[in-house]
C-alpha positions as CSV (number, residue, x, y, z in Angstrom):
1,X,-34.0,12.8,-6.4
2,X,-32.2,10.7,-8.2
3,X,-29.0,9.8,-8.3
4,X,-27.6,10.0,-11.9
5,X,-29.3,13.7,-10.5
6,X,-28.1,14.0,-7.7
7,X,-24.3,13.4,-9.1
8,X,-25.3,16.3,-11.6
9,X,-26.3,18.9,-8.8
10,X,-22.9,17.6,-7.0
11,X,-20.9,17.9,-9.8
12,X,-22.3,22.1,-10.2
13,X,-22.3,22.8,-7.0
14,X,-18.6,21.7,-6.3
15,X,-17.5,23.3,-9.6
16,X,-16.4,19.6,-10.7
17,X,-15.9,18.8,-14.5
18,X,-18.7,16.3,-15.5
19,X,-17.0,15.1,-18.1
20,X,-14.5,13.8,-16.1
21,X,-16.8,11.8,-13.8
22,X,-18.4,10.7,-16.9
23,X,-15.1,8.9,-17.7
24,X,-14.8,7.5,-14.1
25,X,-17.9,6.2,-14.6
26,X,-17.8,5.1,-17.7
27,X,-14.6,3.4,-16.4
28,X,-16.2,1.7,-13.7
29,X,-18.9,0.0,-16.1
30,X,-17.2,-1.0,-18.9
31,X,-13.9,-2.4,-17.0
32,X,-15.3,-3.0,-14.1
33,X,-18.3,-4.7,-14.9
34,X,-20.5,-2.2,-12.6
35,X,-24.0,-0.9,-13.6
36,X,-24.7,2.2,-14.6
37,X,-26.5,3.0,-10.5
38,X,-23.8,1.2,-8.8
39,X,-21.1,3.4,-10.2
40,X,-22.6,6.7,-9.9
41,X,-23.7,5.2,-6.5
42,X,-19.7,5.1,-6.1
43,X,-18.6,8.2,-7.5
44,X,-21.5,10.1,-4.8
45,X,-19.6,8.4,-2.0
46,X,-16.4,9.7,-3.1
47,X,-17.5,13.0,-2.9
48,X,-18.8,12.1,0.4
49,X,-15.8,11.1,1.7
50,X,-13.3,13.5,0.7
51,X,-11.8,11.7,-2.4
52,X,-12.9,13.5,-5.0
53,X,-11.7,16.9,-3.4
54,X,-8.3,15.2,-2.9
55,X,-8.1,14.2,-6.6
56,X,-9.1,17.9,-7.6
57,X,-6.5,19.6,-5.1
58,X,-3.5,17.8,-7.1
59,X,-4.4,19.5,-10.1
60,X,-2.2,22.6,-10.6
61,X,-3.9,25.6,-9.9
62,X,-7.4,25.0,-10.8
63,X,-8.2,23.7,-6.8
64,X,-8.3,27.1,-5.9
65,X,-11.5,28.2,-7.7
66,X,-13.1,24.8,-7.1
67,X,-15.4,24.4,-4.1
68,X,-15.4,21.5,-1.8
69,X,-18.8,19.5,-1.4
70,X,-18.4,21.0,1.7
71,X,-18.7,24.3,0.6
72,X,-20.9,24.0,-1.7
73,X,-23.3,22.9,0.9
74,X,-22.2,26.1,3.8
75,X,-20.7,23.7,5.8
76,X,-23.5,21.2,6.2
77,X,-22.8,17.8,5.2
78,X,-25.7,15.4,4.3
């Protein structure tokens, strides 16, 4: 798989908006000089870590429908 496919399958499974990854990313190339496979590469490991699940639960309110990559995955991290 992938991994600009890979991200896409994350993004569903943990109920994350794609379009705001799309600006991280598109935040990461454009500012920070990073290609297109180095930033998604990026944005992958922070779901991995916990980062992006920390972002999501400040939101107000909407954390509580979202799932965790965790989750997403029955408890089984890759």
């Amino acid at each position: 798989m992938q991994l600009k496919e890979k991200l896409a399958l994350i993004c569903k499974t943990t109920d994350t908006n794609e379009k705001g990854i799309n600006l991280l990313l598109e935040y990461y190339q454009k500012s920070l000089g990073w290609s297109e496979e180095k930033a998604i590469a990026y944005v992958i490991d922070l779901f991995e870590n916990g980062t992006i699940d920390a972002i999501k639960g400040l939101g107000a309110g909407d954390s509580k429908n979202s799932k965790s990559r965790k989750e997403a995955n029955n408890g089984k991290t890759e």
